[in-house]
C-alpha positions in Angstrom: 16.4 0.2 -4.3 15.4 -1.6 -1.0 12.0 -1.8 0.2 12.9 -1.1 4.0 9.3 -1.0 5.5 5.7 -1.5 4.4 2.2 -1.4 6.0 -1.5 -1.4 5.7 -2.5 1.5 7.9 -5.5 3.7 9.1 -4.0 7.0 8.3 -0.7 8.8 6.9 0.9 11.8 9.2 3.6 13.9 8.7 4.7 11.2 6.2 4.5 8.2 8.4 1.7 5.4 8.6 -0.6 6.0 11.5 -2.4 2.7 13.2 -1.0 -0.1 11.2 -3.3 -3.1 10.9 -4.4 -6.2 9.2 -8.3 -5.8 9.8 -9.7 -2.4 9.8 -13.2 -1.3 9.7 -15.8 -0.1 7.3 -16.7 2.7 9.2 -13.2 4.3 8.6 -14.1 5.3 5.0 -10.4 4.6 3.7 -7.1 2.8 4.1 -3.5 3.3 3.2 -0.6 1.1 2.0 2.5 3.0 3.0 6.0 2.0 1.7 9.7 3.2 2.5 12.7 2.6 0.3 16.0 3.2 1.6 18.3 3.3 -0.6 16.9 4.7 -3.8 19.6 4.7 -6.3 17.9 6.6 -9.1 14.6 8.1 -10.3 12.1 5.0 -10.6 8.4 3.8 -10.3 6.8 1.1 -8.1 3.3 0.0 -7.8 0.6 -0.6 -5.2 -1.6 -2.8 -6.9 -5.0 -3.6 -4.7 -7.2 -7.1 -4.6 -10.5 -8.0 -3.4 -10.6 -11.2 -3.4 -7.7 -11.9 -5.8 -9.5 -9.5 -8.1 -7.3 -6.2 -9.0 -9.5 -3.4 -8.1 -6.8 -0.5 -8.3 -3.5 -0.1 -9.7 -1.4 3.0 -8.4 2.3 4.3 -9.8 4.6 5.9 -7.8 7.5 7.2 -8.3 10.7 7.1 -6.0 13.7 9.6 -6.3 17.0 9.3 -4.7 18.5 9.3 -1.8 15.1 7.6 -0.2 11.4 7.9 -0.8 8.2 7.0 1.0 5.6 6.6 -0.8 1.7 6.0 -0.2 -1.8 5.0 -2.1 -5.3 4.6 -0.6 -8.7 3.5 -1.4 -12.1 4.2 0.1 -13.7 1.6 1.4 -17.7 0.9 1.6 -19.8 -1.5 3.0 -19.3 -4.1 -0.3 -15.5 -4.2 0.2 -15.8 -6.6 3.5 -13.7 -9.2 3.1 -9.8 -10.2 2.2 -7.4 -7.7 0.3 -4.1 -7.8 -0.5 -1.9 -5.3 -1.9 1.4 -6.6 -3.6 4.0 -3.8 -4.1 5.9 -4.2 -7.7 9.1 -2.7 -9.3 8.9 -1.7 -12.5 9.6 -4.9 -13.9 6.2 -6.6 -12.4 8.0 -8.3 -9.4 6.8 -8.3 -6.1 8.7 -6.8 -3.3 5.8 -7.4 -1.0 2.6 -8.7 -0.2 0.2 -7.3 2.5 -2.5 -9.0 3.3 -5.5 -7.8 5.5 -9.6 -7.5 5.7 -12.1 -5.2 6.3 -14.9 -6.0 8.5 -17.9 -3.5 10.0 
């Protein structure tokens, strides 16, 4: 599998990211990490795991079936979350395939 594109965005439509960032307000109430893989060779999982400060607050599982997948998690966010976050997406042997890092701010 290939990870073709990932973001941090505002919103997900028709099954694209909407308003990609990398600082995005409180106010919002949520963000999304969206991922494409293109090819996906067979049935698999991949994981959006989410830090606050190099603390893992979320882990999400995914799975991706063939020919390609996109794929999306989100959290809500409140006024405590300001701050830096990362999320670092992972094949199902724990490596990274990307980092994205961005922050929240009011």
């Amino acid at each position: 599998m290939e990870l073709v594109r990932a973001v941090i965005c505002e919103s997900i439509e028709n099954f694209q990211p909407v308003h990609p960032a990398v600082v995005f307000s409180i106010s919002q109430g949520e963000v999304f990490c969206f991922s494409e893989f293109d090819p996906v060779r067979e049935k698999t999982n991949i994981f959006h795991k989410w830090f606050k400060r190099d603390k893992l607050i979320f882990t999400m599982r995914l799975t991706l079936s063939p020919p390609k997948w996109s794929s999306f998690s989100r959290i809500q966010i409140r006024d405590a979350d300001k701050g830096p976050w990362r999320v670092e997406i992972r094949d199902e042997d724990d490596r990274i395939l990307k980092t994205l890092r961005f922050g929240m701010a009011d």
